[in-house]
C-alpha positions, 0 to 999 in steps of 0.5 A: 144858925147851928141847928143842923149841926146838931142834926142827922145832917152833919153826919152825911156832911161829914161822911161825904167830906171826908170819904171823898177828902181820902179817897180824892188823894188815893186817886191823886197819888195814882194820878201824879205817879202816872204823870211822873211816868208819862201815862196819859190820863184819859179821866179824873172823876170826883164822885161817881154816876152821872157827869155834873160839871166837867173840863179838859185841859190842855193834856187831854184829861178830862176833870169832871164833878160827878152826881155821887160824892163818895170817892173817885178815880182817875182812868189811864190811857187803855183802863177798861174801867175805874179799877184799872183793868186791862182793855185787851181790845183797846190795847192790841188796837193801840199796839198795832196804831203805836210800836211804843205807845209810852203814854199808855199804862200798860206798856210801861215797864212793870217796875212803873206800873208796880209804882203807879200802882202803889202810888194810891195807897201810899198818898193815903199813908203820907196823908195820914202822916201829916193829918196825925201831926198836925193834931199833935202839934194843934191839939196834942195828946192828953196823957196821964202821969206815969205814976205807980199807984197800986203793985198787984200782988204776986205780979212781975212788978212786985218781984221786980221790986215796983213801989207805989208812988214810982215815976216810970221814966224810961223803958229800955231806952224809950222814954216814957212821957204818960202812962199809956206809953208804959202799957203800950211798951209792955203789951206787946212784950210779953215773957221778954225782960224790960229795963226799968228807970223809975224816979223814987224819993228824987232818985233814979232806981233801976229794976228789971220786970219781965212781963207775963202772958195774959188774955185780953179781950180785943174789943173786935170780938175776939182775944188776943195775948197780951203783956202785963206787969200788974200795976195800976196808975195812981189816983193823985196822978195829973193829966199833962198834954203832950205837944211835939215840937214842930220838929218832932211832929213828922215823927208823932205823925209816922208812930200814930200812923204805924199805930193804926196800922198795926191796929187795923192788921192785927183785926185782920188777921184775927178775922181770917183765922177766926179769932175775931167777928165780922159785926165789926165790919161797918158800910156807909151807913155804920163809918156815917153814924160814927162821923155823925157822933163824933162831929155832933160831939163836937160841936154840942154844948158837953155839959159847958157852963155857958154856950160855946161860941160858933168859932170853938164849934168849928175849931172843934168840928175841924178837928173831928175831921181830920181824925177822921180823916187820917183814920180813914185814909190809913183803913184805905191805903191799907185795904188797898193793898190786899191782895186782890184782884180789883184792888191796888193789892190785886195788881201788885201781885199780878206785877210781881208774878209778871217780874219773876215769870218775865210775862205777865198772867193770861188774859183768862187767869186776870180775868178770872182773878178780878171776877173772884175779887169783885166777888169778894168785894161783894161778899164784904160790902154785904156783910157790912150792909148786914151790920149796918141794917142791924144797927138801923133795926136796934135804933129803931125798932 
Protein backbone atom coordinates (compact mmCIF):
# COMPACT_ATOMS: atom_id res chain seq x y z
CA UNK A 1 0.00 0.00 0.00
CA UNK A 2 3.00 2.27 0.78
CA UNK A 3 5.24 1.20 -1.78
CA UNK A 4 5.28 4.42 -3.75
CA UNK A 5 6.08 6.17 -0.75
CA UNK A 6 9.23 4.80 -1.25
CA UNK A 7 9.68 5.62 -4.66
CA UNK A 8 10.95 8.22 -7.01
CA UNK A 9 7.12 9.07 -7.17
CA UNK A 10 7.04 10.72 -3.67
CA UNK A 11 9.46 13.21 -4.88
CA UNK A 12 7.51 14.71 -7.83
CA UNK A 13 4.38 14.57 -5.33
CA UNK A 14 6.17 16.08 -3.09
CA UNK A 15 7.67 18.99 -5.31
CA UNK A 16 4.34 19.68 -6.88
CA UNK A 17 2.46 19.93 -3.55
CA UNK A 18 4.72 22.16 -2.10
CA UNK A 19 6.09 24.71 -5.00
CA UNK A 20 2.31 24.99 -5.94
CA UNK A 21 1.25 25.12 -2.02
CA UNK A 22 3.88 28.30 -1.89
CA UNK A 23 3.75 29.86 -5.15
CA UNK A 24 -0.74 29.56 -4.75
CA UNK A 25 -0.32 32.02 -1.70
CA UNK A 26 2.25 34.39 -3.27
CA UNK A 27 -0.41 34.82 -5.91
CA UNK A 28 -3.22 34.96 -3.07
CA UNK A 29 -1.40 37.52 -1.25
CA UNK A 30 -1.34 39.70 -4.52
CA UNK A 31 -5.07 38.70 -5.15
CA UNK A 32 -6.49 39.85 -2.10
CA UNK A 33 -4.19 42.87 -1.72
CA UNK A 34 -6.02 43.69 -5.40
CA UNK A 35 -9.20 43.30 -4.15
CA UNK A 36 -8.60 45.11 -0.79
CA UNK A 37 -7.75 48.38 -3.46
CA UNK A 38 -10.62 47.66 -5.69
CA UNK A 39 -8.39 45.99 -8.90
CA UNK A 40 -10.46 43.81 -10.72
CA UNK A 41 -9.05 40.41 -11.39
CA UNK A 42 -9.57 39.21 -14.74
CA UNK A 43 -7.65 35.66 -14.03
CA UNK A 44 -6.58 33.22 -11.32
CA UNK A 45 -4.85 30.34 -12.64
CA UNK A 46 -3.64 27.33 -10.36
CA UNK A 47 -0.75 25.97 -12.78
CA UNK A 48 0.08 26.63 -16.05
CA UNK A 49 -0.67 25.68 -20.01
CA UNK A 50 -3.75 24.68 -20.90
CA UNK A 51 -6.95 25.13 -19.08
CA UNK A 52 -8.30 21.76 -17.25
CA UNK A 53 -11.39 23.05 -15.18
CA UNK A 54 -12.32 26.73 -14.96
CA UNK A 55 -15.32 29.02 -12.89
CA UNK A 56 -16.00 32.62 -12.93
CA UNK A 57 -17.62 33.98 -10.25
CA UNK A 58 -19.89 36.33 -9.53
CA UNK A 59 -17.08 39.40 -9.72
CA UNK A 60 -15.69 38.30 -13.10
CA UNK A 61 -12.81 36.58 -12.32
CA UNK A 62 -12.29 33.71 -13.78
CA UNK A 63 -10.61 30.52 -11.08
CA UNK A 64 -9.08 27.99 -13.40
CA UNK A 65 -7.06 24.40 -12.53
CA UNK A 66 -4.34 24.59 -15.34
CA UNK A 67 -2.63 21.39 -17.16
CA UNK A 68 1.05 22.28 -15.33
CA UNK A 69 0.74 22.34 -11.31
CA UNK A 70 4.15 24.06 -10.58
CA UNK A 71 2.81 27.54 -9.47
CA UNK A 72 0.21 30.14 -10.57
CA UNK A 73 -0.86 33.81 -11.15
CA UNK A 74 -3.45 35.99 -10.80
CA UNK A 75 -3.62 38.59 -14.07
CA UNK A 76 -5.37 42.17 -13.19
CA UNK A 77 -7.36 44.18 -15.14
CA UNK A 78 -4.81 45.78 -18.03
CA UNK A 79 -1.73 42.99 -17.27
CA UNK A 80 -0.27 42.19 -20.67
CA UNK A 81 0.92 38.77 -19.01
CA UNK A 82 1.19 36.77 -15.76
CA UNK A 83 4.05 38.85 -14.77
CA UNK A 84 2.14 41.94 -14.53
CA UNK A 85 3.37 43.95 -17.05
CA UNK A 86 1.80 46.73 -18.53
CA UNK A 87 -0.45 46.44 -21.82
CA UNK A 88 -0.15 50.28 -23.03
CA UNK A 89 -2.57 49.33 -25.72
CA UNK A 90 -5.06 47.93 -23.42
CA UNK A 91 -4.64 50.77 -21.04
CA UNK A 92 -4.99 53.84 -23.53
CA UNK A 93 -8.21 52.00 -24.68
CA UNK A 94 -9.51 51.71 -21.18
CA UNK A 95 -8.14 55.52 -20.34
CA UNK A 96 -10.30 56.78 -23.46
CA UNK A 97 -13.47 54.27 -22.50
CA UNK A 98 -13.08 55.21 -18.38
CA UNK A 99 -11.79 58.88 -17.30
CA UNK A 100 -11.06 56.92 -13.89
CA UNK A 101 -11.19 53.60 -14.53
CA UNK A 102 -10.51 52.19 -10.37
CA UNK A 103 -10.64 48.79 -11.31
CA UNK A 104 -7.70 48.85 -13.33
CA UNK A 105 -3.94 48.12 -11.76
CA UNK A 106 -2.26 50.54 -13.13
CA UNK A 107 -4.34 53.62 -12.70
CA UNK A 108 -4.12 53.12 -9.09
CA UNK A 109 -2.01 55.53 -7.05
CA UNK A 110 1.58 54.34 -6.84
CA UNK A 111 1.46 53.75 -2.94
CA UNK A 112 -1.74 50.84 -3.97
CA UNK A 113 0.21 49.29 -6.31
CA UNK A 114 3.62 49.37 -4.54
CA UNK A 115 1.47 47.38 -1.95
CA UNK A 116 -0.22 45.16 -4.30
CA UNK A 117 2.77 44.49 -5.30
CA UNK A 118 4.30 43.66 -2.15
CA UNK A 119 1.61 41.71 -1.12
CA UNK A 120 3.05 38.65 -3.07
CA UNK A 121 6.24 38.23 -1.05
CA UNK A 122 4.82 39.35 2.00
CA UNK A 123 1.84 36.34 2.21
CA UNK A 124 5.28 34.22 1.68
CA UNK A 125 7.15 35.55 4.78
CA UNK A 126 3.60 35.65 6.88
CA UNK A 127 3.50 31.90 5.88
CA UNK A 128 6.72 31.09 6.54
CA UNK A 129 5.91 32.64 9.88
CA UNK A 130 3.23 30.56 10.80
CA UNK A 131 4.35 27.16 9.02
CA UNK A 132 7.73 27.81 11.49
CA UNK A 133 5.50 27.81 14.62
CA UNK A 134 3.52 25.31 14.00
CA UNK A 135 6.77 22.90 13.72
CA UNK A 136 7.83 24.66 17.06
CA UNK A 137 4.92 23.87 18.82
CA UNK A 138 4.02 20.34 17.07
CA UNK A 139 7.71 19.14 16.82
CA UNK A 140 9.92 21.39 18.80
CA UNK A 141 13.78 21.97 18.45
CA UNK A 142 16.19 19.11 19.70
CA UNK A 143 18.89 20.95 21.35
CA UNK A 144 21.97 19.87 23.07
CA UNK A 145 22.86 21.43 26.69
CA UNK A 146 24.68 24.40 26.96
CA UNK A 147 27.54 22.52 28.79
CA UNK A 148 31.11 23.35 28.36
CA UNK A 149 33.24 20.55 28.10
CA UNK A 150 36.47 21.32 26.54
CA UNK A 151 38.47 25.31 26.89
CA UNK A 152 40.86 25.24 23.81
CA UNK A 153 43.99 26.62 24.71
CA UNK A 154 44.91 29.94 24.24
CA UNK A 155 41.22 30.69 23.13
CA UNK A 156 38.97 33.96 24.70
CA UNK A 157 37.19 31.54 26.60
CA UNK A 158 40.12 30.66 28.48
CA UNK A 159 41.11 34.28 29.31
CA UNK A 160 37.87 34.77 30.17
CA UNK A 161 38.34 32.45 32.60
CA UNK A 162 35.52 29.24 31.09
CA UNK A 163 35.92 25.95 32.73
CA UNK A 164 34.75 22.63 31.95
CA UNK A 165 31.63 21.52 33.39
CA UNK A 166 29.94 25.36 32.66
CA UNK A 167 26.39 25.95 32.08
CA UNK A 168 26.07 28.91 29.94
CA UNK A 169 22.92 30.23 30.87
CA UNK A 170 22.43 33.83 29.54
CA UNK A 171 24.53 35.78 26.69
CA UNK A 172 24.09 39.66 27.06
CA UNK A 173 20.70 39.64 28.00
CA UNK A 174 19.69 36.58 25.65
CA UNK A 175 18.93 33.48 27.56
CA UNK A 176 20.86 30.59 26.19
CA UNK A 177 18.32 27.44 26.02
CA UNK A 178 21.04 24.97 23.96
CA UNK A 179 24.35 24.97 22.75
CA UNK A 180 23.53 26.20 19.13
CA UNK A 181 21.95 29.07 20.56
CA UNK A 182 25.51 30.21 22.25
CA UNK A 183 27.23 29.56 18.80
CA UNK A 184 24.78 31.30 16.75
CA UNK A 185 25.19 34.65 19.54
CA UNK A 186 28.84 34.13 19.14
CA UNK A 187 29.21 33.88 15.15
CA UNK A 188 28.20 37.03 14.22
CA UNK A 189 29.93 39.01 17.02
CA UNK A 190 33.26 38.54 16.37
CA UNK A 191 35.95 41.46 18.13
CA UNK A 192 32.79 42.55 20.30
CA UNK A 193 32.55 41.78 24.24
CA UNK A 194 30.16 39.30 25.31
CA UNK A 195 28.70 39.10 28.87
CA UNK A 196 28.75 35.59 30.26
CA UNK A 197 26.20 34.16 33.00
CA UNK A 198 27.52 30.65 33.54
CA UNK A 199 26.28 28.04 36.21
CA UNK A 200 29.30 26.58 38.33
CA UNK A 201 28.98 24.26 41.31
CA UNK A 202 25.18 25.95 41.64
CA UNK A 203 26.50 29.41 41.43
CA UNK A 204 26.33 31.90 38.94
CA UNK A 205 29.71 33.28 37.55
CA UNK A 206 29.86 36.05 35.74
CA UNK A 207 32.84 36.42 32.93
CA UNK A 208 33.25 38.65 29.80
CA UNK A 209 34.93 36.98 26.43
CA UNK A 210 35.36 38.72 23.37
CA UNK A 211 35.04 36.71 20.45
CA UNK A 212 38.01 36.47 17.89
CA UNK A 213 37.79 36.70 13.97
CA UNK A 214 38.32 33.23 12.22
CA UNK A 215 37.43 31.90 8.46
CA UNK A 216 34.89 29.41 8.17
CA UNK A 217 33.88 27.49 5.28
CA UNK A 218 30.14 28.48 4.46
CA UNK A 219 29.20 25.20 2.79
CA UNK A 220 27.92 27.31 -0.28
CA UNK A 221 31.39 27.26 -1.83
CA UNK A 222 32.93 30.06 -0.17
CA UNK A 223 34.14 31.54 3.20
CA UNK A 224 32.94 33.66 5.39
CA UNK A 225 34.39 35.63 8.96
CA UNK A 226 33.17 34.19 11.68
CA UNK A 227 33.14 34.57 15.44
CA UNK A 228 34.50 32.03 17.94
CA UNK A 229 35.53 31.38 21.56
CA UNK A 230 37.05 27.96 21.57
CA UNK A 231 35.21 25.67 23.48
CA UNK A 232 33.45 22.48 22.63
CA UNK A 233 30.39 20.95 24.16
CA UNK A 234 30.56 18.50 26.49
CA UNK A 235 30.17 14.65 25.91
CA UNK A 236 27.86 13.88 28.97
CA UNK A 237 25.57 16.72 27.75
CA UNK A 238 21.77 15.73 27.30
CA UNK A 239 19.43 16.33 24.05
CA UNK A 240 16.22 18.35 25.48
CA UNK A 241 13.77 19.40 23.06
CA UNK A 242 12.57 22.65 22.95
CA UNK A 243 8.79 23.39 22.56
CA UNK A 244 7.38 27.15 22.87
CA UNK A 245 4.47 28.03 24.20
CA UNK A 246 1.40 28.60 22.28
CA UNK A 247 2.09 31.96 23.40
CA UNK A 248 5.58 32.19 22.52
CA UNK A 249 5.38 30.37 18.73
CA UNK A 250 4.48 33.59 16.91
CA UNK A 251 7.74 34.63 17.89
CA UNK A 252 9.92 31.17 17.33
CA UNK A 253 8.02 31.53 13.77
CA UNK A 254 9.36 35.04 13.23
CA UNK A 255 13.34 34.41 14.59
CA UNK A 256 13.54 30.91 12.13
CA UNK A 257 11.83 33.00 9.59
CA UNK A 258 14.70 35.98 10.13
CA UNK A 259 17.08 32.91 10.25
CA UNK A 260 16.51 31.75 6.92
CA UNK A 261 16.36 35.04 5.56
CA UNK A 262 19.53 35.95 6.57
CA UNK A 263 20.96 32.60 5.59
CA UNK A 264 19.66 33.00 2.11
CA UNK A 265 20.95 36.83 1.64
CA UNK A 266 24.40 36.28 3.14
CA UNK A 267 24.48 33.34 -0.29
CA UNK A 268 23.43 36.09 -2.03
CA UNK A 269 25.54 38.39 -1.40
CA UNK A 270 28.82 36.16 -1.25
CA UNK A 271 27.54 35.13 -4.82
CA UNK A 272 27.56 38.68 -6.62
CA UNK A 273 30.79 39.32 -5.18
CA UNK A 274 32.18 36.38 -5.88
CA UNK A 275 32.71 34.64 -2.86
CA UNK A 276 30.72 31.95 -3.18
CA UNK A 277 29.59 29.25 -6.31
CA UNK A 278 26.73 28.85 -8.27
CA UNK A 279 26.66 24.73 -7.96
CA UNK A 280 24.65 25.55 -5.38
CA UNK A 281 21.86 27.08 -7.41
CA UNK A 282 19.26 24.16 -7.93
CA UNK A 283 16.11 23.90 -10.78
CA UNK A 284 13.25 21.50 -10.49
CA UNK A 285 14.91 18.91 -10.77
CA UNK A 286 17.94 19.40 -7.67
CA UNK A 287 14.60 21.34 -5.11
CA UNK A 288 12.79 17.60 -6.21
CA UNK A 289 15.59 15.38 -5.22
CA UNK A 290 15.98 17.31 -2.02
CA UNK A 291 12.03 16.90 -1.23
CA UNK A 292 12.42 13.33 -2.50
CA UNK A 293 15.16 12.49 0.10
CA UNK A 294 13.60 14.06 2.89
CA UNK A 295 9.84 12.91 2.24
CA UNK A 296 11.52 9.07 1.62
CA UNK A 297 13.15 9.93 5.14
CA UNK A 298 10.35 10.23 6.47
CA UNK A 299 8.52 7.82 5.78
CA UNK A 300 11.31 4.87 5.74
CA UNK A 301 11.59 2.28 8.48
CA UNK A 302 15.41 4.46 9.91
CA UNK A 303 16.78 1.43 11.22
CA UNK A 304 13.48 1.13 13.77
CA UNK A 305 12.93 -2.20 15.75
CA UNK A 306 9.62 -2.78 14.21
CA UNK A 307 7.55 -1.47 11.16
CA UNK A 308 6.30 1.69 11.77
CA UNK A 309 2.89 2.12 11.18
CA UNK A 310 0.84 4.28 8.25
CA UNK A 311 -0.27 7.18 10.60
CA UNK A 312 3.52 7.87 11.96
CA UNK A 313 4.65 7.73 7.97
CA UNK A 314 2.11 10.42 7.36
CA UNK A 315 2.52 12.23 10.82
CA UNK A 316 6.28 12.16 9.61
CA UNK A 317 5.84 12.99 5.79
CA UNK A 318 3.21 16.00 6.93
CA UNK A 319 5.92 17.28 8.93
CA UNK A 320 8.80 17.08 5.90
CA UNK A 321 6.01 19.20 4.04
CA UNK A 322 5.82 21.83 5.75
CA UNK A 323 9.54 22.35 6.37
CA UNK A 324 9.76 22.48 3.21
CA UNK A 325 7.23 24.58 2.69
CA UNK A 326 8.21 27.24 4.94
CA UNK A 327 11.98 27.14 3.61
CA UNK A 328 10.66 27.40 0.06
CA UNK A 329 8.15 29.88 0.64
CA UNK A 330 10.72 32.34 2.67
CA UNK A 331 13.42 31.47 -0.71
CA UNK A 332 10.33 32.85 -2.74
CA UNK A 333 9.38 35.95 -1.15
CA UNK A 334 12.71 36.64 -0.81
CA UNK A 335 13.57 36.10 -4.74
CA UNK A 336 10.72 37.98 -5.36
CA UNK A 337 11.71 41.09 -4.21
CA UNK A 338 15.15 41.27 -6.25
CA UNK A 339 15.18 43.96 -7.95
CA UNK A 340 14.16 42.89 -11.16
CA UNK A 341 12.36 43.73 -13.54
CA UNK A 342 9.74 40.74 -14.31
CA UNK A 343 9.93 39.97 -10.56
CA UNK A 344 7.82 41.89 -7.65
CA UNK A 345 11.27 43.57 -6.85
CA UNK A 346 11.56 44.84 -10.56
CA UNK A 347 8.09 46.66 -9.89
CA UNK A 348 9.04 48.18 -6.83
CA UNK A 349 11.73 50.11 -8.06
CA UNK A 350 9.71 51.06 -11.22
CA UNK A 351 7.26 52.60 -8.10
CA UNK A 352 9.72 54.16 -6.24
CA UNK A 353 11.32 55.93 -8.99
CA UNK A 354 7.76 57.03 -10.33
CA UNK A 355 6.98 58.45 -6.35
CA UNK A 356 10.41 60.30 -6.34
CA UNK A 357 10.22 61.66 -10.22
CA UNK A 358 6.37 62.14 -9.91
CA UNK A 359 5.89 60.14 -13.47
CA UNK A 360 6.46 56.69 -13.95
CA UNK A 361 9.65 55.16 -16.67
CA UNK A 362 8.94 55.48 -20.30
CA UNK A 363 7.27 52.82 -21.89
CA UNK A 364 10.70 51.96 -23.64
CA UNK A 365 13.13 52.13 -20.48
CA UNK A 366 10.18 49.34 -19.06
CA UNK A 367 10.29 47.48 -21.49
CA UNK A 368 13.71 47.37 -21.94
CA UNK A 369 14.01 46.67 -18.01
CA UNK A 370 11.79 43.51 -18.33
CA UNK A 371 13.63 42.06 -21.45
CA UNK A 372 17.08 42.43 -19.46
CA UNK A 373 15.21 40.71 -16.47
CA UNK A 374 13.47 38.00 -18.48
CA UNK A 375 17.19 37.57 -19.58
CA UNK A 376 18.57 37.38 -16.41
CA UNK A 377 15.86 34.95 -15.29
CA UNK A 378 16.87 33.05 -18.22
CA UNK A 379 20.74 32.95 -17.42
CA UNK A 380 19.60 31.65 -13.79
CA UNK A 381 17.46 28.90 -14.69
CA UNK A 382 19.97 27.68 -17.12
CA UNK A 383 22.45 27.38 -14.81
CA UNK A 384 20.45 25.76 -12.39
CA UNK A 385 19.53 23.52 -15.37
CA UNK A 386 23.23 22.96 -15.71
CA UNK A 387 23.67 21.82 -11.86
CA UNK A 388 20.94 19.89 -12.12
CA UNK A 389 21.99 17.88 -15.67
CA UNK A 390 25.19 17.36 -13.75
CA UNK A 391 23.55 15.90 -10.78
CA UNK A 392 21.72 13.54 -13.15
CA UNK A 393 24.92 12.74 -14.98
CA UNK A 394 27.01 11.73 -11.39
CA UNK A 395 23.94 9.52 -10.33
CA UNK A 396 23.87 7.68 -13.21
CA UNK A 397 26.55 7.72 -15.46
Amino acid sequence: MLDWLGSGTLSIFAFILVMGFVVIIHELGHYWAGRMCGVHADAFSMGFGPTLFSRTDRLGTVWKVSALPLGGFVQFRGDANAASAPDYETLEELRREHPDPDSVLHFKPVGQRAFIVAAGPLANFLLAIVLFAILGVVQGESRLEPLVGEVMEDSPAQQAGFQPGDVVVRMDNTPIEGFTDMTEYVVTRAGQPISVTVERNGERVLLTVTPARVMRDDNLGGERPLGTIGIRSSTEAERVIYRPAIWEAPIYGVTRTVDTTGTIVSYLSRLVTGRASTEHINGPVGIATTAGQLANLAVSDNGAAQPIGLLVRLERLLIVMIALSALLSVGLGLMNLLPIPVLDGGHLVYYAYEAIAKRPPSPSVQELGFRLGLGFILAMFVVATWNDLSYLRGQFL
